[in-house]
C-alpha positions in Angstrom: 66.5 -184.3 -183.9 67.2 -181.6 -181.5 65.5 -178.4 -181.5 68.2 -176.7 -179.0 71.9 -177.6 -179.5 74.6 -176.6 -177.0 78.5 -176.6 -177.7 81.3 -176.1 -175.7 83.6 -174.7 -177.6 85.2 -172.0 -175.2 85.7 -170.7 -171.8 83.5 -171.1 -168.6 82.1 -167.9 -169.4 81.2 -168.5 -172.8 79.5 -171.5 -171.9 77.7 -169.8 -169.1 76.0 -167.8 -171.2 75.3 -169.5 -174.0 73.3 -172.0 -171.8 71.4 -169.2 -169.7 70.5 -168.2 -173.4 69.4 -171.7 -173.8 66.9 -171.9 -170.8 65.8 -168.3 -171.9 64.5 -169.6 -175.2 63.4 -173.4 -173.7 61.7 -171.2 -171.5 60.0 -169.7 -174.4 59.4 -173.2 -176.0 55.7 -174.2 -176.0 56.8 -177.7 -176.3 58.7 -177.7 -173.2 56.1 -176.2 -171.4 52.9 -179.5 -172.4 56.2 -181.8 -171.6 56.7 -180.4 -168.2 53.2 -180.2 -167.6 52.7 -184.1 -168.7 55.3 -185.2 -167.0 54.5 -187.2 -163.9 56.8 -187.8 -160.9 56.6 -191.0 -158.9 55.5 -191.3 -154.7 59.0 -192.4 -152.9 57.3 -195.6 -152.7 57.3 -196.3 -156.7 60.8 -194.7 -156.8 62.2 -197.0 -154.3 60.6 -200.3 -156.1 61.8 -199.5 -159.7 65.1 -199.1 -158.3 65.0 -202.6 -156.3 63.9 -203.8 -159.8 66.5 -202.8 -161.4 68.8 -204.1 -158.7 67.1 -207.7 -159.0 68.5 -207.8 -162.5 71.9 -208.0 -161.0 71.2 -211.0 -159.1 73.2 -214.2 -159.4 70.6 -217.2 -158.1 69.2 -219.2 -160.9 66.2 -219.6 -159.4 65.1 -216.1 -158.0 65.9 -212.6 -159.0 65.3 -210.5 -156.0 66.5 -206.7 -155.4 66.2 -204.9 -152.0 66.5 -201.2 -151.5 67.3 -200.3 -147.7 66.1 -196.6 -146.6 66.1 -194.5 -144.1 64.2 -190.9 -144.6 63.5 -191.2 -147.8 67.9 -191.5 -148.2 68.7 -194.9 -149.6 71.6 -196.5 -147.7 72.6 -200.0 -149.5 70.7 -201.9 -152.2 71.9 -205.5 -152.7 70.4 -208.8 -154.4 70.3 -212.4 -154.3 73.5 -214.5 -154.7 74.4 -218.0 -156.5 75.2 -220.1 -153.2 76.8 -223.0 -154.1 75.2 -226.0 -152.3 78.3 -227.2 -150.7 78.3 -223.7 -148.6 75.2 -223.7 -147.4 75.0 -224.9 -143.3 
């Protein structure tokens, strides 16, 4: 269960301050504090490759299931995967 529970009930206002109220006491929380501090971020590189795997699971060829990530300064422009060809296509 949650420890912290946020409802939007009201107006903007309302809902501003009931969730600065929020980060006030998570703030507060020990717990947050060892999960922040456990919490490990991956290198671009990793980040990049769990997203090409993901993308692989998209892929349509029986045989392999690849996923690509294309990126440019650490900004990723197109991801894309392998594609069922049929064999009558193929030149």
């Amino acid at each position: 269960m949650a420890d912290f529970t946020l409802i939007n009930e009201s107006s903007l206002s309302l809902l501003k301050r009931r969730t600065e109220t929020l980060i006030t006491r998570l703030s507060k929380s020990k717990n947050i504090k060892v999960y922040m501090e456990n919490m490990s971020r991956p290198d671009i590189d990793e980040y990049f490759l769990k997203i090409a795997s993901v993308v692989s699971e998209r892929a349509t060829c029986q045989r392999h299931h690849m996923g690509a990530v294309a990126a440019k300064d650490k900004h990723i422009l197109a991801t894309g995967s392998t594609e069922h060809r049929p064999a009558s296509l193929i030149v």
